[in-house]
C-alpha positions in Angstrom: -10.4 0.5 18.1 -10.4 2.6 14.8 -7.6 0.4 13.3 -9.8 -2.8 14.3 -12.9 -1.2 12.5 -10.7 -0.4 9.6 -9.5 -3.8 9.2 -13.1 -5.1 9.5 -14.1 -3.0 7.0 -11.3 -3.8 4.7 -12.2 -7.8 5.0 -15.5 -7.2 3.9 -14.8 -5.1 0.9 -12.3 -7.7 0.1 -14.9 -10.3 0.6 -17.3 -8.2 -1.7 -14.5 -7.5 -4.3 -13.9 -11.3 -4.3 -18.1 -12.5 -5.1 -17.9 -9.8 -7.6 -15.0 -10.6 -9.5 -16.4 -14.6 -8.9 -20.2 -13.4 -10.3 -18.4 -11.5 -13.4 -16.3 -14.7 -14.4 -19.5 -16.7 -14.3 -21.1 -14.4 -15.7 -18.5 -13.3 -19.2 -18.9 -17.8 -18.8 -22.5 -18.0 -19.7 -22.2 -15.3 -22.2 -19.0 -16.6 -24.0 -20.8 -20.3 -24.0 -24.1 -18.7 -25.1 -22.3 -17.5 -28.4 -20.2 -20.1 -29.2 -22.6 -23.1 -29.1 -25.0 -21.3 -32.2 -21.4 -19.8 -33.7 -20.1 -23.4 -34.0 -23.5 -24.6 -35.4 -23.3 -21.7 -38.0 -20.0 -22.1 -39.4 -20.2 -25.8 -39.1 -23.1 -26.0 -41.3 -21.8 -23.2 -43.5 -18.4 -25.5 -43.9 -20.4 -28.2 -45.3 -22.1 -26.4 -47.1 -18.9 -25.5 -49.2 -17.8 -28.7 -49.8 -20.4 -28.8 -52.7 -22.7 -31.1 -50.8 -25.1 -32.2 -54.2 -27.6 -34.1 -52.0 -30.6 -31.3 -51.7 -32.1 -32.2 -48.7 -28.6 -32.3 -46.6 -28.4 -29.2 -48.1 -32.1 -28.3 -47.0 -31.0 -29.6 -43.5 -27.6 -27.4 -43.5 -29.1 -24.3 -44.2 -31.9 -25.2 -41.6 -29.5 -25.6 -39.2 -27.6 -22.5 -39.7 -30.9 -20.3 -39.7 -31.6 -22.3 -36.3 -28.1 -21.2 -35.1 -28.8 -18.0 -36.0 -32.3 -17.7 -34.7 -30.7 -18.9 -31.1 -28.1 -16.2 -31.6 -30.1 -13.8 -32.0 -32.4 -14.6 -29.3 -29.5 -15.4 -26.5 -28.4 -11.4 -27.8 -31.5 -10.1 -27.2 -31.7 -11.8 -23.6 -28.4 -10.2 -22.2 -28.9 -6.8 -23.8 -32.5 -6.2 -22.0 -30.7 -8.0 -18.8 -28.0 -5.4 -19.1 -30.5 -2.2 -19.2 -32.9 -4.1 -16.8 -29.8 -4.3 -13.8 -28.4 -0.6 -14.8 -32.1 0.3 -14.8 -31.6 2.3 -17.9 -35.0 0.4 -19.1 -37.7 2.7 -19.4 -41.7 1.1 -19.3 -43.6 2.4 -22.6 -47.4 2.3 -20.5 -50.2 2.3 -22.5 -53.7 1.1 -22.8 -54.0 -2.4 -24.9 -56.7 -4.9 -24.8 -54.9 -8.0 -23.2 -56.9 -10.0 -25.7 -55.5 -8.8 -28.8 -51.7 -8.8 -26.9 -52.4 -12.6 -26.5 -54.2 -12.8 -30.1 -51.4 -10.9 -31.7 -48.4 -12.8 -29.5 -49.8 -16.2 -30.9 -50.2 -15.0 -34.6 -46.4 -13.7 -34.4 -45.9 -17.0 -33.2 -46.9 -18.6 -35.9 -45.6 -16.6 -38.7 -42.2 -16.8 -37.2 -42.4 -20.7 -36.8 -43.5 -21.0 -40.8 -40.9 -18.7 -41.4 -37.9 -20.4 -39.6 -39.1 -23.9 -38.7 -37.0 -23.6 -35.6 -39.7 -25.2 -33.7 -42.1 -27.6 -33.1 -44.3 -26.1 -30.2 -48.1 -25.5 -31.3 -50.1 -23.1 -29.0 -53.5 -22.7 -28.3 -55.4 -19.6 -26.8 -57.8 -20.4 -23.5 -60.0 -18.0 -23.4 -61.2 -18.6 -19.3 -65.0 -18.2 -18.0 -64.4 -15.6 -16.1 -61.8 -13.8 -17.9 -63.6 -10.6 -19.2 -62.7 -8.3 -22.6 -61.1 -5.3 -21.3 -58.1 -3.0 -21.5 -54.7 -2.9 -19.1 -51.8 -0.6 -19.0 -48.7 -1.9 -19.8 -45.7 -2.0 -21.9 -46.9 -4.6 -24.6 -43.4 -5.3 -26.5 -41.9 -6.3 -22.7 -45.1 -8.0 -22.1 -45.0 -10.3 -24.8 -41.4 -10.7 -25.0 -41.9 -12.3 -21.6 -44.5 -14.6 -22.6 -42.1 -16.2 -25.1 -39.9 -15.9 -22.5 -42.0 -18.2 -20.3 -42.7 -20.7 -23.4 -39.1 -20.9 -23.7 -38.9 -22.3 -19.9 -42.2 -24.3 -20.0 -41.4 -25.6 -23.3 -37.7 -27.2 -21.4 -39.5 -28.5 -18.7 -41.8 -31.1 -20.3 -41.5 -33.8 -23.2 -44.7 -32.3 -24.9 -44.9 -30.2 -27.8 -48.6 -28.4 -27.1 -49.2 -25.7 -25.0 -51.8 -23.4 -23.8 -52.0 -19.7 -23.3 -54.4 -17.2 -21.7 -55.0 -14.9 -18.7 -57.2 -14.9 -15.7 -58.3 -11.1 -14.0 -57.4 -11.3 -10.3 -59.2 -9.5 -7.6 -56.3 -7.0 -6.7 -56.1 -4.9 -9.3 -53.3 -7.1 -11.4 -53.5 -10.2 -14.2 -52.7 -13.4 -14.9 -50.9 -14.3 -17.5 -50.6 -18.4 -18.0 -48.9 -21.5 -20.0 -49.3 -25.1 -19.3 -49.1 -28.4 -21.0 -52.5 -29.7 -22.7 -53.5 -31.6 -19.3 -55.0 -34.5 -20.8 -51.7 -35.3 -22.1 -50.0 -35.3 -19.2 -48.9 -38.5 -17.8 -48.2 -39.3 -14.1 -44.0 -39.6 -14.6 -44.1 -36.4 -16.6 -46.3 -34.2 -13.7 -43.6 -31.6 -12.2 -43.7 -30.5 -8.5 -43.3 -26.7 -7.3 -39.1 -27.4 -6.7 -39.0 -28.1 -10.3 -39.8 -24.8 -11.0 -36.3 -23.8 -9.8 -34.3 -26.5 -11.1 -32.4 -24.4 -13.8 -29.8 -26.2 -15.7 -27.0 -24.0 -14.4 -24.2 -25.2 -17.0 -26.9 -24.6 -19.8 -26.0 -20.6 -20.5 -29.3 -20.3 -22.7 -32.2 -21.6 -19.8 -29.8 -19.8 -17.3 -30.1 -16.0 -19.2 -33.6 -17.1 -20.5 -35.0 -17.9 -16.3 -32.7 -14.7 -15.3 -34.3 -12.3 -17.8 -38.0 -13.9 -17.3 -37.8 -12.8 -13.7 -36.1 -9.4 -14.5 -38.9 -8.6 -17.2 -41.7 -9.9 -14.5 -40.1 -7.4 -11.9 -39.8 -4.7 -14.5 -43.9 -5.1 -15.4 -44.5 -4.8 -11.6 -45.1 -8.2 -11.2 -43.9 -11.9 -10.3 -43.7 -15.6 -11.4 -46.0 -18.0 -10.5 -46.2 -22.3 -10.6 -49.6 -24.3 -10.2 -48.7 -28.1 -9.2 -51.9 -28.9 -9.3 -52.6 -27.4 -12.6 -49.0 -27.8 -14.2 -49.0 -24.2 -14.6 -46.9 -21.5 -15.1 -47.9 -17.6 -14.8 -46.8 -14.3 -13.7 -49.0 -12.1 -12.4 -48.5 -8.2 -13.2 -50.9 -5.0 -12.5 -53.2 -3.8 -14.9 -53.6 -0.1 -13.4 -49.7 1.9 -12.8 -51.7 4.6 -11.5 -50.4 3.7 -7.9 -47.1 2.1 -8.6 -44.3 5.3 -7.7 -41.5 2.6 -7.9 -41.4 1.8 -11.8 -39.4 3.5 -14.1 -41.6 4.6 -17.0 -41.3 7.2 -19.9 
């Protein structure tokens, strides 16, 4: 009887060694294509730029491309090092008060700067401030907050052929906030309106949406809270609480 148990228990862990090994080749995968791809851009570029190209806008549009490689780099970098402290849980919340307006306000400024700085995109936002969305303070952990937001533009932005978005929040009855991007509705078009299964279709061979969906949901959790798709409204939130008073399970310093 023990031996039989003993050889049960060895075909599981071998069973369990086998997924994991499988996971960390798919895994060292992404990561390996997720570098390369802005790597080649970058020294591609940079190659012709050498050659003493003397026409100034290929030039303009060399350098472009290798701050756009760069940006992406940087980006896919910072996406598997908070994944990596988010699944040893060695991520610790900073909670404090901030007034969710001036989060948004100051997201959507940032946003801005950054594409005037780079012109490494061509997504325009817009601030919805909802009816019955009142002023007020939440606790949270504002530089995880807004990382997610962009985090959520970056999957939104994949999802439809539109360039305009809008951003806001919503209070919720239950203690916790909505935090929202869709489309500009009016310029949606019936062969362009998504369904709830789309939410989920993650290009799985493209290592930058796969890291970028992985670590939204990981940053969601890490806030307390969870992602969210409207059908009927084309969008996309996460809701997280605005009071940790109650919440024993997150880690926070």
């Amino acid at each position: 009887m023990k031996n039989s148990i003993k050889t049960i228990n060895d075909l599981i862990l071998k069973e369990n060694h086998k997924r994991l090994d499988s996971e960390k080749v798919s895994f060292l995968s992404h990561v390996s294509h997720g570098i390369r791809t802005p790597l080649n851009a970058i020294m591609g570029y940079s190659k012709l730029l050498v050659l003493k190209e003397d026409n100034e806008n290929k030039k303009k549009e060399y350098i472009q491309g290798i701050l756009n490689g760069g940006n992406l780099l940087l980006q896919f970098v910072d996406n598997i090092m908070d994944l990596s402290q988010f699944e040893a849980k060695n991520y610790s919340l900073r909670i404090k008060n901030h007034d969710i307006n001036k989060i948004i306000w100051d997201f959507t400024e940032d946003f801005y700067n950054r594409k005037a700085e780079n012109k490494d995109t061509d997504i325009n936002l817009m601030i919805v401030w909802e009816s019955k969305a009142l002023d007020f303070d939440i606790e949270t952990d504002a530089i995880l907050l807004k990382k997610s937001i962009q985090r959520l533009i970056n999957l939104i932005s994949v999802k439809y052929p539109l360039k305009e978005f809008e951003i806001g929040y919503r209070k919720l009855v239950n203690n916790s906030i909505s935090i929202f991007v869709r489309p500009v509705l009016e310029k949606l078009s019936a062969d362009i309106l998504l369904d709830e299964k789309q939410l989920y279709s993650i290009d799985q061979d493209n290592s930058f949406d796969f890291f970028n969906y992985k670590v939204l949901l990981e940053s969601i959790s890490m806030l307390g809270g969870e992602l969210n798709f409207d059908s009927d409204n084309q969008e996309y939130s996460f809701t997280i609480p605005y009071d940790y008073n109650n919440i024993e399970s997150i880690n926070q310093i």
